[in-house]
LOTI-194323 format. One record per atom (N, C-alpha, C): x, y, z; residue in three letters. Coordinates in steps of 0.001 Angstrom, whole numbers, padded with zeros to 6 digits, always signed. Example, Ala and Ser with C-alpha at 12.3 -4.5 7.8 and 13.67 -1.06 7.14 Angstrom:
BEGIN
+013190-005690+007800ALA+012300-004500+007800ALA+013200-003300+007800ALA+012850-002250+007080SER+013670-001060+007140SER+012900+000030+007870SER
//
This chain:
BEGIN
-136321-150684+055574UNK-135512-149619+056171UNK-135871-148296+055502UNK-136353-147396+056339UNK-136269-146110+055764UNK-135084-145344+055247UNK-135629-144231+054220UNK-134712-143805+053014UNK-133583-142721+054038UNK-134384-142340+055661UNK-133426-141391+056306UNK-132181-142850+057079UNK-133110-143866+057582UNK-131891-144670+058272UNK-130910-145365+057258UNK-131381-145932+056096UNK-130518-146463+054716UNK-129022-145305+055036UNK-129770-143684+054725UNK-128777-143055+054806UNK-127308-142695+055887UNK-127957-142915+057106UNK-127278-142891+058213UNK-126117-143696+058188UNK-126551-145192+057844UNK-125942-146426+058124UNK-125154-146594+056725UNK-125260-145845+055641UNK-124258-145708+054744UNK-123364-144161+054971UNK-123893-143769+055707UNK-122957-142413+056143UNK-122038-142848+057084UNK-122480-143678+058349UNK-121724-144119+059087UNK-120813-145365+058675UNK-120849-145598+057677UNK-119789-146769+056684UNK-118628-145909+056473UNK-119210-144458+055577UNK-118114-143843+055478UNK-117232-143154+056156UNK-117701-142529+057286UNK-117085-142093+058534UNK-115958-143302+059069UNK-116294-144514+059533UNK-115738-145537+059580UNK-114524-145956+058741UNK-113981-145455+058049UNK-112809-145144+057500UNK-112099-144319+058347UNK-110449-145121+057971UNK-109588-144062+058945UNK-109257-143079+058132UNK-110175-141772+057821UNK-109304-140285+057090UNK-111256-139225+057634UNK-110563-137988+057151UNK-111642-137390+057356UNK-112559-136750+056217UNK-113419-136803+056088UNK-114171-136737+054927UNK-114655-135375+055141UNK-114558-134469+054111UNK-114897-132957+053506UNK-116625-132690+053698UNK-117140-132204+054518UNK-118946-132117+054112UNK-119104-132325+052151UNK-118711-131709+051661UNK-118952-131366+050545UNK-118779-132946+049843UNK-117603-133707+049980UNK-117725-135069+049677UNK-118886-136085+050133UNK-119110-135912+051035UNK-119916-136841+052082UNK-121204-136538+051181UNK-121466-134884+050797UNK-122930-135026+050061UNK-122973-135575+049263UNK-121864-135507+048496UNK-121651-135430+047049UNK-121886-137850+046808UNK-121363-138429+047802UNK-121379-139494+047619UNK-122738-139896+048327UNK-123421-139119+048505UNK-125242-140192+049917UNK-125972-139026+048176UNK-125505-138269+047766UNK-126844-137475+046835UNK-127626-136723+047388UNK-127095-135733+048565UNK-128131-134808+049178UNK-127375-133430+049468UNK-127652-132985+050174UNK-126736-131752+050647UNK-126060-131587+051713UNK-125272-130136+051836UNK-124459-130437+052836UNK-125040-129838+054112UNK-126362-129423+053955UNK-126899-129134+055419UNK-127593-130370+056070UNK-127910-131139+054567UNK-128322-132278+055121UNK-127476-133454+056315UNK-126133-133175+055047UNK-124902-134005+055740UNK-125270-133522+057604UNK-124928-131907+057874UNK-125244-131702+059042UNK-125653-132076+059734UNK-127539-132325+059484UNK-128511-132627+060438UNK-128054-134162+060499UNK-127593-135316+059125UNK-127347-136403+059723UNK-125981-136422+061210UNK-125268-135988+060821UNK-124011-136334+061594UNK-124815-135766+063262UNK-125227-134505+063643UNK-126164-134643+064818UNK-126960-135642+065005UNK-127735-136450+064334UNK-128265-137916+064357UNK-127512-138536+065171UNK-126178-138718+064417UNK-125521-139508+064918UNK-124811-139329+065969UNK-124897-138365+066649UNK-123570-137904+067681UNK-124955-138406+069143UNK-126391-137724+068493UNK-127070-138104+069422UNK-127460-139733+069844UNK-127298-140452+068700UNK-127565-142128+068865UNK-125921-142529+070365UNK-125116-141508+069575UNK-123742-142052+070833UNK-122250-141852+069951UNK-122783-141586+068862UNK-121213-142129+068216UNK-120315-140276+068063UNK-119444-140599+068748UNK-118703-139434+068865UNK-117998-138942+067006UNK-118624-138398+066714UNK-117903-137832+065146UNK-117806-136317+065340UNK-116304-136126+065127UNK-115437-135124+065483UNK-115295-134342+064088UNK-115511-132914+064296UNK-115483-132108+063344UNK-114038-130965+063360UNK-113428-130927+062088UNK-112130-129978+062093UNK-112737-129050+061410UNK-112040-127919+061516UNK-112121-126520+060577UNK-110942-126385+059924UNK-111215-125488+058536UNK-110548-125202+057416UNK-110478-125830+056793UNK-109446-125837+055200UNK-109599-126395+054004UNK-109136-127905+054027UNK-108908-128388+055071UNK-108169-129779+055102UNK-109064-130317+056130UNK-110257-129734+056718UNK-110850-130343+057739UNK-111879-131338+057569UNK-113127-131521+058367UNK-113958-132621+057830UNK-114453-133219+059056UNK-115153-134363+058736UNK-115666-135340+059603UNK-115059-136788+059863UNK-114833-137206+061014UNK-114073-138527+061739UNK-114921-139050+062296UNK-114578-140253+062377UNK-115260-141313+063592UNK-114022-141265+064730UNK-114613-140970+065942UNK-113383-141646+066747UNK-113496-142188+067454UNK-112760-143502+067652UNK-112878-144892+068425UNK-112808-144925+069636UNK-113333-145605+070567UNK-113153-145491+072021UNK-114193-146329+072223UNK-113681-146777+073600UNK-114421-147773+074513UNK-115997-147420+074462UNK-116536-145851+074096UNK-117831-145459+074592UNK-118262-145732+073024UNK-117704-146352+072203UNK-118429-146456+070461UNK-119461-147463+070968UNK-120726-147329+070353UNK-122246-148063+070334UNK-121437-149469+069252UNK-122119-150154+069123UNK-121706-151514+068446UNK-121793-151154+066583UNK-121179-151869+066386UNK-120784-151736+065095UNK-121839-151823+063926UNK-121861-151227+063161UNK-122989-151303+062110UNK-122760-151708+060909UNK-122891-152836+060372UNK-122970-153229+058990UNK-123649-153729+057732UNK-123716-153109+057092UNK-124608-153424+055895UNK-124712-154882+055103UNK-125511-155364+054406UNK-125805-156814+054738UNK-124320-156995+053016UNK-124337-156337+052367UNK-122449-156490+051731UNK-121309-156813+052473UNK-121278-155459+053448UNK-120361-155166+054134UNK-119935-156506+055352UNK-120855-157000+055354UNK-120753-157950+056622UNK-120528-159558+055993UNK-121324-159804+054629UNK-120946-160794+053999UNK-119560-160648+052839UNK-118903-159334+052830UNK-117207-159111+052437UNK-116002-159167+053814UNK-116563-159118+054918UNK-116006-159247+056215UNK-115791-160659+056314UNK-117004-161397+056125UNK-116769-163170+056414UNK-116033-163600+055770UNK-116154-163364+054132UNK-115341-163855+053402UNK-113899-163823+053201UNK-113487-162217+053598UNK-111695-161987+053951UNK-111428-162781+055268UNK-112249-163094+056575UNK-112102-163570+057246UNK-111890-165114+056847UNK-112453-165834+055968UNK-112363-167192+055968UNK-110934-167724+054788UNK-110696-166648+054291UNK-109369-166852+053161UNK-108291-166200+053646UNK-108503-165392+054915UNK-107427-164887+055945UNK-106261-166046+056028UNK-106381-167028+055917UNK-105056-168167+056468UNK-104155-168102+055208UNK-104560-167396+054104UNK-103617-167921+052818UNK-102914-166201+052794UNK-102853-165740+053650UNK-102275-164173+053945UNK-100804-164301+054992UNK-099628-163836+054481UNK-098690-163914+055461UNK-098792-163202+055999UNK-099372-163005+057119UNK-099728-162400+058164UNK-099824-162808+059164UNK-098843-162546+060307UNK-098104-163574+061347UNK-099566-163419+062393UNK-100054-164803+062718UNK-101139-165379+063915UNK-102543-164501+063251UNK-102300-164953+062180UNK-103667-164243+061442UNK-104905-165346+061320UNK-104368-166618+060762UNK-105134-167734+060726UNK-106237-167579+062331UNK-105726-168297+063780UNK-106239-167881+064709UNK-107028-166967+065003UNK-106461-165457+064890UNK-107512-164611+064686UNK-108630-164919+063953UNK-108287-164990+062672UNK-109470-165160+061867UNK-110570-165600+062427UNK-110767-167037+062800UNK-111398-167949+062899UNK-112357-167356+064436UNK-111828-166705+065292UNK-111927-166254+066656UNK-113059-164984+066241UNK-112765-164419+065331UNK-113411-163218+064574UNK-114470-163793+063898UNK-114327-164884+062857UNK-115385-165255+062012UNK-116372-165558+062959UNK-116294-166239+064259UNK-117245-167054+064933UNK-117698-166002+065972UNK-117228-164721+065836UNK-117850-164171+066751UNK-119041-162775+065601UNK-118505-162842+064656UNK-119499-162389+063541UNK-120550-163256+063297UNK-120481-164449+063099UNK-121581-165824+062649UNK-122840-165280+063473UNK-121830-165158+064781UNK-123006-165288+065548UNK-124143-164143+065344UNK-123889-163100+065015UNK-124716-161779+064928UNK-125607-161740+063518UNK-124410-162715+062504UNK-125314-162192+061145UNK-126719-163078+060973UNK-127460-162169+060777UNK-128790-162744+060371UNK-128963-163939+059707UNK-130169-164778+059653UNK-129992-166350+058968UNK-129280-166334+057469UNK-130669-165508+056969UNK-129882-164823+055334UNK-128944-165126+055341UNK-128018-164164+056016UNK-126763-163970+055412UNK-125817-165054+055571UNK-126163-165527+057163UNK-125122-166974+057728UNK-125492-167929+056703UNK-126823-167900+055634UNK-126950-168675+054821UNK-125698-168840+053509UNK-125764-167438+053218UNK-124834-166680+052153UNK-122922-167162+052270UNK-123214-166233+053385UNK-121455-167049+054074UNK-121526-168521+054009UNK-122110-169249+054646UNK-122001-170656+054908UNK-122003-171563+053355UNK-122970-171279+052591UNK-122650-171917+051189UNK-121284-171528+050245UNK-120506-170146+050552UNK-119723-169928+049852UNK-118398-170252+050486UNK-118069-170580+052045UNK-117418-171496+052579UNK-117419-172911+052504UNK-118684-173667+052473UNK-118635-174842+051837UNK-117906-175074+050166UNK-118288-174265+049457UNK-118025-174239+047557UNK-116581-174162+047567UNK-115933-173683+048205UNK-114334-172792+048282UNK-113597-173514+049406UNK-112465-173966+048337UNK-111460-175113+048937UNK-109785-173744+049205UNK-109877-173437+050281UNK-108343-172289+050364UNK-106958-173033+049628UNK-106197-172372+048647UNK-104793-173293+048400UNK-104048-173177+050258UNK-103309-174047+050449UNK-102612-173700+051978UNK-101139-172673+050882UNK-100894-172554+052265UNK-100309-170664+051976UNK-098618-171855+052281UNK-098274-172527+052512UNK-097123-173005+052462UNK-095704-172150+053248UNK-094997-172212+053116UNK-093976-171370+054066UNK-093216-170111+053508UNK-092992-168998+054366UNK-092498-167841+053941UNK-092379-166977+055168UNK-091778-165871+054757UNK-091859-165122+056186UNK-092968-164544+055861UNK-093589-164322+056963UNK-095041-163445+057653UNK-094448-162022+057817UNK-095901-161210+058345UNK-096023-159748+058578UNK-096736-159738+059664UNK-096166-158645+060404UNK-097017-158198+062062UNK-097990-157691+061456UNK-098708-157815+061787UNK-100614-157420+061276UNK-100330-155940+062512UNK-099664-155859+063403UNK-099725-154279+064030UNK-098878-153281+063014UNK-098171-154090+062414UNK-097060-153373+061152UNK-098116-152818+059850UNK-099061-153655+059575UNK-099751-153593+058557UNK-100785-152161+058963UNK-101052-152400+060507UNK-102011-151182+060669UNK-101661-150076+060931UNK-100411-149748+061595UNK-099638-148868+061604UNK-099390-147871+060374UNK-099024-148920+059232UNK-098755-148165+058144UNK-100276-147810+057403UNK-101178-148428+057657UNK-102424-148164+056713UNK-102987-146509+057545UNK-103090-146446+058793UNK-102891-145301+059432UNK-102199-144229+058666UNK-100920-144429+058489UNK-100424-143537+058439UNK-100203-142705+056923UNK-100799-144203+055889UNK-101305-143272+054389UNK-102242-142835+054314UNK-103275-143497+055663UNK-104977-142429+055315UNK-104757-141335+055488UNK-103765-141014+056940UNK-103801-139927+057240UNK-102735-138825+056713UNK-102002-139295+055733UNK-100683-138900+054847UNK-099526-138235+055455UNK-099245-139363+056606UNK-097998-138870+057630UNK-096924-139435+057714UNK-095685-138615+057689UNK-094413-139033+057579UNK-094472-140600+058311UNK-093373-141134+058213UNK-093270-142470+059036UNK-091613-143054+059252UNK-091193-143699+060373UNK-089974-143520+061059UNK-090053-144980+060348UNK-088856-145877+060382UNK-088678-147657+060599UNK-087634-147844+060333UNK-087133-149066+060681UNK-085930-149542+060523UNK-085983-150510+059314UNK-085025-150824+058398UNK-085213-152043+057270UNK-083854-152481+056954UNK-084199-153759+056766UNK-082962-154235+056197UNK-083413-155286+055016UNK-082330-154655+054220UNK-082506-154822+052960UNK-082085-156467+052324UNK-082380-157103+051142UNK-082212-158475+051429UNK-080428-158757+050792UNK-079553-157877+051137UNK-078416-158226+051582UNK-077780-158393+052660UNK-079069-157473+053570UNK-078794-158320+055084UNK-078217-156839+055381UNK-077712-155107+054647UNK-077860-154297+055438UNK-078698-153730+055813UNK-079332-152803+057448UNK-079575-151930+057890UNK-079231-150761+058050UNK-080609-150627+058038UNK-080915-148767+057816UNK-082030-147898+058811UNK-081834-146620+058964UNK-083227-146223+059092UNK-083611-145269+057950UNK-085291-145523+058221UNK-085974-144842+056618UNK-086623-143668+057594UNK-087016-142449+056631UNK-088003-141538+057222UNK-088725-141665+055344UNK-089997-141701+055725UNK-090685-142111+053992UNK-092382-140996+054336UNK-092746-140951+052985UNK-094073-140153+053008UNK-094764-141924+052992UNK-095085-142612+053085UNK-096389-143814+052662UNK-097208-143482+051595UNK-097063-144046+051022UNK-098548-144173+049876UNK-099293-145178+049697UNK-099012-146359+049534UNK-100015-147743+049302UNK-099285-148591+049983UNK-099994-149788+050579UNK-099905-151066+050833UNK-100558-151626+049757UNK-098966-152608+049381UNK-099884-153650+048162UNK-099573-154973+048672UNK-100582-155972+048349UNK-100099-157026+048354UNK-100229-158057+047517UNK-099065-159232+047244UNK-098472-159615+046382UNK-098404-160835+046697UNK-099579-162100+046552UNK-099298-163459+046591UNK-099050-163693+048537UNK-097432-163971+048790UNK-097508-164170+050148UNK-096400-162935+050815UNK-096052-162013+049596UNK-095241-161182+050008UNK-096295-159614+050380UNK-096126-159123+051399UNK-097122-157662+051228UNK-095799-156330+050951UNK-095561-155189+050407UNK-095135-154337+049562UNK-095867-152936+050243UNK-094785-152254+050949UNK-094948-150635+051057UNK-094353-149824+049548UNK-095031-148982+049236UNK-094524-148278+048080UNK-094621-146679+048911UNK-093501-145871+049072UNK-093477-144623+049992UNK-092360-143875+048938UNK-092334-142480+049134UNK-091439-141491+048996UNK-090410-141353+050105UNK-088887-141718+049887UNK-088070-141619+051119UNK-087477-140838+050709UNK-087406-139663+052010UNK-087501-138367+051866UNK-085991-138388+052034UNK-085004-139374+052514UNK-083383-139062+052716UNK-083025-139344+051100UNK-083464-140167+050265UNK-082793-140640+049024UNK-083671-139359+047766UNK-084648-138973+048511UNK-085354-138149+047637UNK-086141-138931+046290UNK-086329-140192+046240UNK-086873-140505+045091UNK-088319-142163+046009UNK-088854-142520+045222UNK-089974-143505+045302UNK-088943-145001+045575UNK-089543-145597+046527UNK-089071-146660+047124UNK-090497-147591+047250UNK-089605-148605+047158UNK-090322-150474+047462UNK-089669-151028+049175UNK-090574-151239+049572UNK-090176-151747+050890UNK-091087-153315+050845UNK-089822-154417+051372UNK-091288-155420+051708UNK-091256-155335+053366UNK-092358-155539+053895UNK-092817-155094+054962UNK-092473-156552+055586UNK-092104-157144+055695UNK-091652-158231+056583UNK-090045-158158+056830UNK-089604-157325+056028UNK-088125-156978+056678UNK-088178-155509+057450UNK-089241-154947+057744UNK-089353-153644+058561UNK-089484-153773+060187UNK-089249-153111+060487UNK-089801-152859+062155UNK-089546-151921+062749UNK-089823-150971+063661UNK-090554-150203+064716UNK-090722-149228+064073UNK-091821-149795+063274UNK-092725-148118+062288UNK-092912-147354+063641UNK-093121-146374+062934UNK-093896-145220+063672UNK-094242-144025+062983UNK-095438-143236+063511UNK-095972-141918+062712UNK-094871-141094+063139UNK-094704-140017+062537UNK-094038-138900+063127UNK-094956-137747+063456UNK-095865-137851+063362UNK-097032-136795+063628UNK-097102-135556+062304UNK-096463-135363+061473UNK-095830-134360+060617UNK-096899-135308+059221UNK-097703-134142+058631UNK-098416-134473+057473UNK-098068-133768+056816UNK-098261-134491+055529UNK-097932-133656+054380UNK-098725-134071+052966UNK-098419-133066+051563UNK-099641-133098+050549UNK-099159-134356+050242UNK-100362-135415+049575UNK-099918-136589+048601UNK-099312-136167+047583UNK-098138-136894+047442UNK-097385-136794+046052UNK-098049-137797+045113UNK-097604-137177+043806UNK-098233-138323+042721UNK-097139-139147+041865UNK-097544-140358+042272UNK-096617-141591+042111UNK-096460-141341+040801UNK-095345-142081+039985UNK-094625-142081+038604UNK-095378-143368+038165UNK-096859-144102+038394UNK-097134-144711+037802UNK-098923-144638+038021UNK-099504-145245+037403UNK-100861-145180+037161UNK-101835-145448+038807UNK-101193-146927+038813UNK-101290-147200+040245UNK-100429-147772+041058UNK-100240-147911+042636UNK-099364-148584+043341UNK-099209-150121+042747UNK-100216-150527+042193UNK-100343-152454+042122UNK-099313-152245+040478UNK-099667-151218+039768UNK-098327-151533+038755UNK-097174-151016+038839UNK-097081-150305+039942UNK-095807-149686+040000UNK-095290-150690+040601UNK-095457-151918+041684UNK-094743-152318+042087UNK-094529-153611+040854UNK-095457-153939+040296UNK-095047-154801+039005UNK-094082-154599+038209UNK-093920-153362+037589UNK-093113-152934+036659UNK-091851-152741+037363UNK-091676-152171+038494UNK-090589-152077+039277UNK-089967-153864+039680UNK-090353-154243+039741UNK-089926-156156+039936UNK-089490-156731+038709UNK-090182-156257+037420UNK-090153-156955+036482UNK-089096-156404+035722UNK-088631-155005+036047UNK-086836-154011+035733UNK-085945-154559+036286UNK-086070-155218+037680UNK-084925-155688+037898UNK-084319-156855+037032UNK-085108-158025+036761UNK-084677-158972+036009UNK-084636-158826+034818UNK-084449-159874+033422UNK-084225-159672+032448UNK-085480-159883+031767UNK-085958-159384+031153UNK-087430-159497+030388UNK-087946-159728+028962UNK-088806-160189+028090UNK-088489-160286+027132UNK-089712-160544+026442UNK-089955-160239+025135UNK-091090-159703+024446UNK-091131-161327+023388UNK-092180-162064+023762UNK-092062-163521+022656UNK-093126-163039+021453UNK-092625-163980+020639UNK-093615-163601+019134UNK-093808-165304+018915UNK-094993-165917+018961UNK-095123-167344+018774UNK-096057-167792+017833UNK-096299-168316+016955UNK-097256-168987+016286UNK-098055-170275+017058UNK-099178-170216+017265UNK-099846-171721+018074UNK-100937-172269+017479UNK-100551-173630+017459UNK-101910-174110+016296UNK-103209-174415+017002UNK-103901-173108+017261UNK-105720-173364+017893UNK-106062-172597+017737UNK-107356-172533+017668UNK-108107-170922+017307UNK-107595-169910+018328UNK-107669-168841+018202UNK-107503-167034+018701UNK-108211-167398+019889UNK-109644-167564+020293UNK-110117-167209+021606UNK-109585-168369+022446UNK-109400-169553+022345UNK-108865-170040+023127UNK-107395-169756+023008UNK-107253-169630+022963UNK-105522-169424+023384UNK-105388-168586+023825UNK-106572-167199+023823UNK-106428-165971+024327UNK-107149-166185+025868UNK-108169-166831+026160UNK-108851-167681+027293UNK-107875-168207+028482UNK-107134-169147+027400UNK-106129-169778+028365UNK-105262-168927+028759UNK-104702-167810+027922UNK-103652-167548+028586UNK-104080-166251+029737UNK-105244-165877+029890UNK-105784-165145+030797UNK-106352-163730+030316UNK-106786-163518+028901UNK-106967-162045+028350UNK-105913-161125+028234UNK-106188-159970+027900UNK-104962-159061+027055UNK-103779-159081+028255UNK-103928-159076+029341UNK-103008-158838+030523UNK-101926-159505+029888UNK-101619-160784+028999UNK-100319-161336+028851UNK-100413-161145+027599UNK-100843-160284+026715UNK-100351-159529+025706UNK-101487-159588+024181UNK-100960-159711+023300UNK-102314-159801+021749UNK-102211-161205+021119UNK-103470-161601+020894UNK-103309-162655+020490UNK-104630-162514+018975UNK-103371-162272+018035UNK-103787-162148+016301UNK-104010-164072+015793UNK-105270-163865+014746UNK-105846-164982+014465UNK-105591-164614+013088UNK-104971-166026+012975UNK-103825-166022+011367UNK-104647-166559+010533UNK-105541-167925+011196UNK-106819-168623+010475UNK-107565-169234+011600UNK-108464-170191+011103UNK-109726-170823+012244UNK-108865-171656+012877UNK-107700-172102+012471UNK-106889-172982+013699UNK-105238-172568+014155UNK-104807-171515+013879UNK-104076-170945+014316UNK-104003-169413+014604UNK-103044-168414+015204UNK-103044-167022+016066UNK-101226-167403+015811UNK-101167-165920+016055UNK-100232-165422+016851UNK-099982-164732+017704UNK-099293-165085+018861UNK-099111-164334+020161UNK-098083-163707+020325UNK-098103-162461+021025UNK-097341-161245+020992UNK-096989-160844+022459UNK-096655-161388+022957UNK-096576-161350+024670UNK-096264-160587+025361UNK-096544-159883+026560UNK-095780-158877+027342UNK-094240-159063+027998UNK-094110-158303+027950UNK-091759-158370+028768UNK-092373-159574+029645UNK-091823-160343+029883UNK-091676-161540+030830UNK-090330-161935+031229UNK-090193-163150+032160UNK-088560-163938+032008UNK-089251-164837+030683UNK-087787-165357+030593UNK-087714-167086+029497UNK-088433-168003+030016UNK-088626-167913+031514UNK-089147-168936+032399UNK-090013-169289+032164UNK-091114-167800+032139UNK-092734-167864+032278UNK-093070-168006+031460UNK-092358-167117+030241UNK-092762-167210+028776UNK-092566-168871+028027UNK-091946-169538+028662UNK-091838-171186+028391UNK-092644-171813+029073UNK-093016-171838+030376UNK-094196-172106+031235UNK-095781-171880+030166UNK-095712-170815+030433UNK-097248-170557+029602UNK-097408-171104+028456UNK-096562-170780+027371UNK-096523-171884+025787UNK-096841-173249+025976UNK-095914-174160+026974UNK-096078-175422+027046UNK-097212-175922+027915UNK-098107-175141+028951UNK-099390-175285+029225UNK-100582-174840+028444UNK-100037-174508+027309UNK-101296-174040+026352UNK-102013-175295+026298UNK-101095-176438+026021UNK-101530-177446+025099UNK-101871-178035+023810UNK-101070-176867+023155UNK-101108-177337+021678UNK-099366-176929+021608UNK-099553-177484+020191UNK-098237-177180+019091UNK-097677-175464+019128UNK-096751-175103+018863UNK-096584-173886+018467UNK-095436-173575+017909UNK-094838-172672+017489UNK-093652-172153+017097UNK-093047-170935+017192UNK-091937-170963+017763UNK-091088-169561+018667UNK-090279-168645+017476UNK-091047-167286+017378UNK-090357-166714+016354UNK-089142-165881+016929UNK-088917-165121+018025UNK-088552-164692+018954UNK-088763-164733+020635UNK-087956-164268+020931UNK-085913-164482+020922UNK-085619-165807+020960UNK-084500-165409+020420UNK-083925-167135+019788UNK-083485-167150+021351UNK-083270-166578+022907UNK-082421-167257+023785UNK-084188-168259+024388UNK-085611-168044+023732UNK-086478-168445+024692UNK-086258-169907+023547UNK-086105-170022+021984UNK-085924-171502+021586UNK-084771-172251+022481UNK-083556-171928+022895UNK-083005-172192+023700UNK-083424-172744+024761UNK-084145-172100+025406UNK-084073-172140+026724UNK-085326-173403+026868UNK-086302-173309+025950UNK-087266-175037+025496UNK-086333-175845+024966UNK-085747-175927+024180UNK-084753-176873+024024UNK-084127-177673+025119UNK-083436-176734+025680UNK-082743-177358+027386UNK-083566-177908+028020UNK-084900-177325+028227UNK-086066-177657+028935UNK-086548-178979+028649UNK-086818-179320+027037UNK-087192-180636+026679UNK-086459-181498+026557UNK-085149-181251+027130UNK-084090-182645+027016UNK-083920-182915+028404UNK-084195-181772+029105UNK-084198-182606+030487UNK-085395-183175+031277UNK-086679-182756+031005UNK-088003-183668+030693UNK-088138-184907+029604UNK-087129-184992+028437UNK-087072-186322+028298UNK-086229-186949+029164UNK-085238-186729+029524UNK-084452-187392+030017UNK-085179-187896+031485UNK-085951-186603+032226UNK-086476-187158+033425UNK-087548-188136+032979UNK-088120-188538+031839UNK-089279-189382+031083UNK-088596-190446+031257UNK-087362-190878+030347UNK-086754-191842+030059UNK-086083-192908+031347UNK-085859-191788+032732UNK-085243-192587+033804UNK-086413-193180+034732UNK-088066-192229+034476UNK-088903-193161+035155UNK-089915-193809+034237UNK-089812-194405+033179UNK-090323-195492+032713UNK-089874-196772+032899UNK-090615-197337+033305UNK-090385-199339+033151UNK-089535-199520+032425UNK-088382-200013+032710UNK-087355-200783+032006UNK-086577-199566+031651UNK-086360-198306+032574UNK-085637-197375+031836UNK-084304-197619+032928UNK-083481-196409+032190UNK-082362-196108+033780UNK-082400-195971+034729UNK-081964-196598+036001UNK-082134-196478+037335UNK-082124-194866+037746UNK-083156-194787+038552UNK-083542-193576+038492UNK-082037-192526+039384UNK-081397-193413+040039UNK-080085-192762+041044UNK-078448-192749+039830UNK-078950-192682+038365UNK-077842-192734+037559UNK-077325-191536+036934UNK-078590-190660+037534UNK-078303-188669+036844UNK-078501-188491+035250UNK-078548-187490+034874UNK-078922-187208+033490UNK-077720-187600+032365UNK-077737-187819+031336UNK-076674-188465+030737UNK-075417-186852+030215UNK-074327-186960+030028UNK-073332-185845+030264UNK-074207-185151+028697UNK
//
């Protein structure tokens, strides 16, 4: 591929985004200039693809969609990151997404080159999906609605009800869609309460733009994916463990997934101490007892507690299903 079409077909990647891109950006990301940018985007208007130009300081370059768009262009990444969201699509609550998927994957197969159907096809064989199990789903028109309406940073109308079961209507700025396991998470500025809001998007309905844009505000946290963490993890009760565990430092730091769940100090070649991030009692007892070794709880005395309770009712569930134990329909002893 030549170094002018390489460029085109990564210019037209970026256009292909829903927002409008600044000449001055567009150079600044291909490494050429902005007269260059020019002569490409005439390229392209002449191949067929309608890219719409605004004036002034907020203006730029668009793709815009319509029945008369030439067929889609994708780069041999771009098309083997398409298969792959397509084939792990079923573990997404995202209502009649599975179906789609599959309707989509097989109509991509067909186009991608051997290569690549090679590429896709071995990494679908290797990769077993967990099943996504039950929960409420999301309108995938809900999902696009709102992704619209943060590219383009426009007010947005909806109705929600909250999980006490009241209703409301919101008017919100949008900022991120996050998503979270099987739950997906609007994080917006609602402009009636005046402060940053969590929405889960499966209790929303009849978004809509209001046509009315406005500047991005800057969120009170680093990013949307920790703001909505830290915001989940305030509501409940949280708590900082201090543990001694008898195995070396890197494994224990391995297992428990790297610094994300907090420091893990090496006391000698067969023991550490771990210093954990705010958690519940829950997790913070969960994770200790899947380490697989020994350990000892220096703080908070409510998480020795709360293993304590834990290991008398795992003996007790031990003791009612062993051979020759208590009938298993006799309940835990008072």
């Amino acid at each position: 591929m030549s170094e002018t079409s390489a460029r085109l077909l990564n210019l037209l990647s970026l256009l292909q985004t829903p927002r409008e891109w600044p000449g001055s950006e567009l150079a600044e990301r291909l490494g050429v200039t902005s007269r260059t940018i020019r002569r490409d985007i005439e390229r392209l208007r002449d191949l067929g693809y309608p890219v719409h130009a605004t004036m002034g300081a907020d203006g730029g370059y668009r793709l815009a969609a319509g029945t008369a768009m030439p067929p889609l262009l994708l780069d041999d990444e771009e098309a083997v990151a398409i298969a792959v969201g397509l084939r792990s699509a079923a573990g997404h609550a995202i209502e009649g997404i599975e179906e789609a998927s599959v309707r989509a994957l097989a109509k991509l197969e067909q186009v991608l080159p051997a290569r690549l159907r090679r590429r896709v096809g071995t990494l679908g064989t290797a990769t077993v999906p967990l099943p996504a199990g039950d929960g409420p789903t999301v309108d995938p028109e809900h999902l696009t609605v709102l992704a619209a309406a943060i590219a383009n940073h426009e007010r947005l109308r909806f109705r929600y009800r909250a999980g006490a079961g009241t209703r409301s209507k919101r008017l919100v700025e949008p900022h991120r869609l996050v998503a979270a396991g099987r739950r997906w998470y609007l994080v917006a500025y609602d402009n009636d309460r005046e402060d940053w809001r969590i929405f889960r998007v499966d209790r929303l309905s009849e978004p809509y733009p209001t046509g009315v844009r406005t500047p991005p505000r800057e969120l009170p946290a680093a990013d949307a994916g920790r703001y909505v963490r830290e915001r989940m993890q305030g509501t409940a009760a949280t708590h900082r463990a201090v543990a001694t565990v008898y195995a070396p430092a890197a494994e224990v730091a391995a297992r428990l997934g790297g610094p994300a769940a907090g420091e893990v100090e090496a006391l000698d070649e067969a023991s550490c101490r771990w210093h954990s991030r705010p958690d519940s009692l829950e997790w913070l007892a969960v994770r200790l007892t899947l380490l697989g070794h020994e350990f000892t709880v220096h703080e908070p005395a409510g998480l020795t507690a709360y293993l304590r309770a834990l290991g008398g009712r795992a003996s007790r569930a031990a003791d009612r299903s062993a051979p020759g134990g208590p009938a298993a329909d006799t309940g835990p002893t008072p």
